[in-house]
N, C-alpha and C positions, 0 to 999 in steps of 0.2 A: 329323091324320086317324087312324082306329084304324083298328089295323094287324092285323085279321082275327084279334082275340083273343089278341095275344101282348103279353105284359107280362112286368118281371122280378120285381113282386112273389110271391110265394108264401107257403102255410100250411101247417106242419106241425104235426105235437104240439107240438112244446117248443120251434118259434119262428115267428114272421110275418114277412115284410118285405115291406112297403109303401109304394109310389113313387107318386108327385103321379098318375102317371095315372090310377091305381083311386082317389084319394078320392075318398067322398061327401060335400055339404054339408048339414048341415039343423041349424037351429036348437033348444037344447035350452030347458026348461022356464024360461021369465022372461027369453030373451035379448031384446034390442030391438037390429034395425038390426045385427043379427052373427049369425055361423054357427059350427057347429063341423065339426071334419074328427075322427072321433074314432076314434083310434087303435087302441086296447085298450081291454077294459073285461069284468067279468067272465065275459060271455057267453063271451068266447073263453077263458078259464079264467084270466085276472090276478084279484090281488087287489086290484088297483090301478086307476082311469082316468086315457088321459092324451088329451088332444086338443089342436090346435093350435085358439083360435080369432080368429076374422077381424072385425073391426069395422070397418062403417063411421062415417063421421063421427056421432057424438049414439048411437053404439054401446054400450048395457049390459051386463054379463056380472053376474047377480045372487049375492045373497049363499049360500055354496055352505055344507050341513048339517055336511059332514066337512070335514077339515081339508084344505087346499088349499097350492098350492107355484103361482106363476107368474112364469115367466119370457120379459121382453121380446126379440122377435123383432124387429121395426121400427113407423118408428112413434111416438106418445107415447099413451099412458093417463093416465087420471087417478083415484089411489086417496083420496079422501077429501080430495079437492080440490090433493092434491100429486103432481106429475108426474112417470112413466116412461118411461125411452127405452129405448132398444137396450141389451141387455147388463144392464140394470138386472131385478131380482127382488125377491119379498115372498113369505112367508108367510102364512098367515091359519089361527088357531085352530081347532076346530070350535066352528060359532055364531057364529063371524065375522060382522058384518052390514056389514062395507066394501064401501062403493060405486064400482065398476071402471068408468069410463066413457071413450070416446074423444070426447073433447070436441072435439078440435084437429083431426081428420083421420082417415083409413083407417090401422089400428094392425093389427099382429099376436103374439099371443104363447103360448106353449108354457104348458098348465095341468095340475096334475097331483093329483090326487083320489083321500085313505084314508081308510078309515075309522081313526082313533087307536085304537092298543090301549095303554092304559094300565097303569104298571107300580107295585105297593105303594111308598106311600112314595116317591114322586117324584114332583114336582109337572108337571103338564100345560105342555107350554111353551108361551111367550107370540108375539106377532105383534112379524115383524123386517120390514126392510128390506134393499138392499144392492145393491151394485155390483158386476158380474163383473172388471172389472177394478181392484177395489181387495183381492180375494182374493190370500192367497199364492200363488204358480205354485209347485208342490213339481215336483222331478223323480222319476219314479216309476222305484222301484228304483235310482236315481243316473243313469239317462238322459238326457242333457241336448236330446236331441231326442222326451222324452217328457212333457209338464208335463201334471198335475191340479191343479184348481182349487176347493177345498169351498165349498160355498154355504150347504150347511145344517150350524147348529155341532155338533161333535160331543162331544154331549154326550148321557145316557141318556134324555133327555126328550123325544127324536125318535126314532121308531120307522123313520128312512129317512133317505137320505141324494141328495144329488144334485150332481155334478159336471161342470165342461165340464175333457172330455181334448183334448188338441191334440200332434199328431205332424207333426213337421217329415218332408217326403216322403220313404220310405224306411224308416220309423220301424217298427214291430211290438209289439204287445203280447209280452213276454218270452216268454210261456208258453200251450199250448191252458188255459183256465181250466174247469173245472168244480164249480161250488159251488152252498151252498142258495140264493141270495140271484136273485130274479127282477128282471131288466132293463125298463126304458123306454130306448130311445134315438132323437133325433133328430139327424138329421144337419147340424150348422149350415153347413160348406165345404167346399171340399175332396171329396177321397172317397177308395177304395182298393177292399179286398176283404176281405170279414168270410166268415170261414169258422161256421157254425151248423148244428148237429150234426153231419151228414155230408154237409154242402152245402157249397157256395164261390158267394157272390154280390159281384156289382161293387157298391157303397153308397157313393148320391153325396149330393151338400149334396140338404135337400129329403125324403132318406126317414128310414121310421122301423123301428125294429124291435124286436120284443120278445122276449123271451129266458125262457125259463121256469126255473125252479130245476133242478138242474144238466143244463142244455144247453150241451156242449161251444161253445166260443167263442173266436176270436180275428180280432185284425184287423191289417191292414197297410194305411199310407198312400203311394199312389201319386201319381202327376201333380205337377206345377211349384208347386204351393200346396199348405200345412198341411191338414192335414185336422181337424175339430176336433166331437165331438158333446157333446150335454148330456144327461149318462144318470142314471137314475133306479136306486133300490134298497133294498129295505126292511134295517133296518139295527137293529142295537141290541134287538134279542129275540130269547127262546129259541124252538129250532124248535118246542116243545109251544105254544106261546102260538097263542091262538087253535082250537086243534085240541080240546082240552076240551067 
């Protein structure tokens, strides 16, 4: 029932967070039989899109102009006739023309859309695959109740990076963070309390939140279960780039 206009999403300058009950669905240009829920996207001032989207069964997501990042929520997809589940991810070049299809069933998964800025002398990088849990678990800053997980390699041919963190309950990022580097985050379990700018929000499995360059940030994980999200961030270029 809505509850006479109260939600805990909110928008500021330099972040949004957005809970299942404000999304909007609607289908973007070439989908068949799927919707998107879309996130961020430059309107709100990212330079990045990210949207969760929804298929149902014989569900297309078509081939996207810029360089694209997707990762399986549930569900199976099917990328060029080979199959994704849970936990599984791909890249796709820009000019990508792989075919995303939910052939098998109602699929769900996390997409994330740049445009590539390409740097002299390094070659554009090519389309992977991969598994979230065949990634190393690094503990961050030697935390053992703090593991990051790299998806995308790091290497200068990716202008972004994207990670799932996971905080055993209790857990906190070491430090309030403030840098150039602008956020995508979706919240896959769990939840706790993300402080953004000069806010404190509860963020459970399910929301998402965006983070603009340097907007104060940190989070702590609360409740009986890990809390774990898969965040986004452009990586590997100087701040001038682009800005010319």
């Amino acid at each position: 029932m809505h509850e006479l206009g109260h939600t805990r999403s909110a928008r500021r300058p330099d972040h949004i967070l957005q809970t299942p009950d404000t999304f909007v669905r609607a289908s973007l240009p070439g989908m068949r039989n799927a919707t998107a829920i879309v996130h961020v996207a430059p309107a709100a001032g990212a330079r990045f899109t990210q949207y969760t989207a929804e298929f149902e069964k014989g569900g297309v997501l078509p081939a996207a102009g810029e360089q694209r990042f997707l990762y399986m929520l549930d569900g199976e997809l099917e990328i060029d006739g080979r199959p994704m589940g849970a936990g599984d991810y791909a890249y796709f070049p820009p000019g990508s023309d792989a075919r995303i299809v939910a052939a098998a069933g109602p699929a769900r998964a996390a997409v994330i859309e740049k445009p590539y800025q390409p740097l002299p002398n390094v070659r554009a990088p090519q389309g992977f695959r991969g598994r979230e849990s065949a990634a190393e678990a690094i503990r961050l800053m030697g935390d053992p109740a703090l593991e990051v997980r790299s998806l995308v390699p790091d290497d200068l041919s990716f202008d972004f990076a994207v990670n799932t963190m996971t905080y055993q309950p209790g857990a906190t990022l070491p430090m309030v963070e403030i840098h150039l580097m602008e956020h995508g985050l979706l919240m896959l379990s769990g939840g706790g309390i993300y402080r953004l700018g000069d806010s404190w929000y509860p963020a459970f499995a399910g929301d998402f939140i965006w983070m603009a360059p340097y907007c104060p940030q940190w989070f702590g994980a609360l409740g009986k279960v890990p809390a774990k999200y898969l965040i986004y961030k452009d990586w590997n270029r100087h701040p001038l780039e682009g800005t010319r």
